[in-house]
C-alpha positions as CSV (number, residue, x, y, z in Angstrom):
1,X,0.0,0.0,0.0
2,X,1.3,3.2,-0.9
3,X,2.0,6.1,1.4
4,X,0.2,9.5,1.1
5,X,3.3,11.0,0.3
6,X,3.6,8.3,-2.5
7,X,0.3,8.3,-3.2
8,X,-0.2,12.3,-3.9
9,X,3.0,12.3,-6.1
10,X,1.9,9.6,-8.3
11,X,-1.2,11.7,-8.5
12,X,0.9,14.9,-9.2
13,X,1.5,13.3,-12.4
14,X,-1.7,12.1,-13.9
15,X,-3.4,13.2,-17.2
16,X,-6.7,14.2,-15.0
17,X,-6.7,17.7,-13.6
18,X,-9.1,17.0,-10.6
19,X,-6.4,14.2,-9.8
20,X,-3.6,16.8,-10.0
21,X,-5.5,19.0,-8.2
22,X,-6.4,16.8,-5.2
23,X,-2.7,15.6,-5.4
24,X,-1.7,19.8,-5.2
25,X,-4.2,19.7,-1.7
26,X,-2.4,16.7,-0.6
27,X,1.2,17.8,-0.7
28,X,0.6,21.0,0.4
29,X,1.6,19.6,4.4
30,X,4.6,18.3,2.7
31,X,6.0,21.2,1.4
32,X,9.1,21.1,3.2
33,X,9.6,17.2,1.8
34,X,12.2,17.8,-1.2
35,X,10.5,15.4,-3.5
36,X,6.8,17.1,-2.8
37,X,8.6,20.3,-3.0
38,X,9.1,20.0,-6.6
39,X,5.8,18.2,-7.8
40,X,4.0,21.1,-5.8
41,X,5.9,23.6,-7.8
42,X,5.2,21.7,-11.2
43,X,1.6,21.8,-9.9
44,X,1.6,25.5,-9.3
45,X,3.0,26.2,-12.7
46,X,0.2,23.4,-15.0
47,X,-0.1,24.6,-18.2
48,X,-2.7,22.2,-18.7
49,X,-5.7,23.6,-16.2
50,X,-6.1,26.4,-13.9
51,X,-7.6,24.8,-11.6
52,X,-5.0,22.8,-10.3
53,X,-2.9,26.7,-10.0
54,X,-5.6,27.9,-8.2
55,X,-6.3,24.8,-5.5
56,X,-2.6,24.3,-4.9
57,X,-1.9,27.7,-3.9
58,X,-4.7,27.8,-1.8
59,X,-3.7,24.8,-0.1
60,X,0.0,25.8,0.0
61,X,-1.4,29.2,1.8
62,X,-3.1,27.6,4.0
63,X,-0.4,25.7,5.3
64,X,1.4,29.4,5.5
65,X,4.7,27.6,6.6
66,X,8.3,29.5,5.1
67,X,8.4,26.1,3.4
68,X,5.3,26.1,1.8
69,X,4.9,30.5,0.8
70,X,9.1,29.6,-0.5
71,X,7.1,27.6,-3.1
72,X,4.5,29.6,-4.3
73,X,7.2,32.2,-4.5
74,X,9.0,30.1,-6.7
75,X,6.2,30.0,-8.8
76,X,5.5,33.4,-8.9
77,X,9.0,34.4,-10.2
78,X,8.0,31.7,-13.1
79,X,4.8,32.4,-13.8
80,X,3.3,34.2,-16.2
81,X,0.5,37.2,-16.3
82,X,-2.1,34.5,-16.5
83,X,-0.6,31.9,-14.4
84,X,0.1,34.5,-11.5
85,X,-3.1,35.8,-11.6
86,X,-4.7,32.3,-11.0
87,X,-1.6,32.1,-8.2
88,X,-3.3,35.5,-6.8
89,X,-6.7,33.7,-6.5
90,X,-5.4,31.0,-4.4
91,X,-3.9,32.8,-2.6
92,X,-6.4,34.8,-2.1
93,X,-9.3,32.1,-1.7
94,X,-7.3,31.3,1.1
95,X,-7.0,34.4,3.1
96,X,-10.3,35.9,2.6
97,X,-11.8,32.6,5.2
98,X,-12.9,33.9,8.2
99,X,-10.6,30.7,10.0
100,X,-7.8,31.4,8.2
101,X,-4.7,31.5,10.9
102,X,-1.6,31.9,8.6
103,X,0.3,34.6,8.3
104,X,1.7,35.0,5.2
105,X,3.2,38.3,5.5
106,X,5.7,36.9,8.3
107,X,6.6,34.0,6.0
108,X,7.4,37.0,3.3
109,X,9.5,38.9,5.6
110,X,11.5,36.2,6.0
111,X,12.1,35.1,2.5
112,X,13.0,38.7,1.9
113,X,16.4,37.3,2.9
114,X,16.7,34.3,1.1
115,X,19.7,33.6,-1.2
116,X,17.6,32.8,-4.2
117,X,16.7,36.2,-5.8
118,X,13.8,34.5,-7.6
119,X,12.4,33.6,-4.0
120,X,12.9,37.2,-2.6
121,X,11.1,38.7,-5.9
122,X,8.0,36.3,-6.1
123,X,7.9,36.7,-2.2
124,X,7.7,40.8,-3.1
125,X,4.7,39.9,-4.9
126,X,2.7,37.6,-2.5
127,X,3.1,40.0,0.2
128,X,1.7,42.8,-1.8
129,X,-1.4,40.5,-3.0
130,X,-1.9,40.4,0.6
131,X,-1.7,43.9,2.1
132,X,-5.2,44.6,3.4
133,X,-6.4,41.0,3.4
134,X,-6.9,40.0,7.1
135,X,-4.2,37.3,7.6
C-alpha cells in the first residue's frame, strides 16, 4: 500500500486535472519534503488547467509555513501574467476565510532574505497580493 506522500506524487503526475488537483491539496503539508517540493511547484506552474494553480496555492497558503509560501514564491517568479493571476486567486481564496490562521506576510519577511533572488522577488509579490487581506 502506498503512502500519502507516495500516493499524492503519483497523482501529481496524472493526465486528469481533478487528480492533479487533489494531489496539489495533498502535498501542500509536505511542502518542506524535497521530492513534494518539486511536484507542488510543477503543480503551481500546469499549463494544462487552472484549476490545479488555483487549488494548490490555496492549499500551500493555508499551510502558510516558510516552506510552503518559498514555493509559491518560486512559482510566482515563473509564472506568467495569466498563471500568477490564478496564483493571486489562491492565494487569495485562502486568506479571505474567516478561519484562516496563517500569516503569510511573516513567512514573506522572512524570505525577503533568502539567497535565491527569484524567491525574494515572487515573495515581493505575494506580500503585496496580501496587504489589506486580514491574515
Amino acid at each position: 500500500m502506498m503512502s500519502g506522500l507516495a500516493a499524492a506524487l503519483a497523482a501529481a503526475s496524472s493526465p486528469s486535472w481533478a487528480q492533479r488537483a487533489c494531489a496539489g491539496r495533498d502535498l501542500a503539508s509536505f511542502a518542506e519534503a524535497p521530492e513534494a517540493a518539486e511536484a507542488l511547484v510543477g503543480l503551481l506552474l500546469d499549463t494544462e488547467d487552472t484549476a490545479v494553480t488555483r487549488q494548490t496555492a490555496e492549499a500551500l497558503t493555508r499551510v502558510g509555513t516558510v516552506a510552503a509560501v518559498r514555493l509559491l514564491a518560486l512559482a510566482v517568479a515563473e509564472a506568467d501574467g495569466h498563471q500568477a493571476d490564478w496564483l493571486q486567486t489562491g492565494v487569495h481564496d485562502a486568506l479571505v476565510e474567516p478561519d484562516s490562521v496563517p500569516d503569510v506576510p511573516a513567512a514573506c519577511r522572512k524570505l525577503a532574505r533568502d539567497q535565491d533572488e527569484a524567491v525574494r522577488r515572487g515573495a515581493a509579490e505575494i506580500s503585496a497580493w496580501t496587504d489589506g487581506t486580514r491574515c
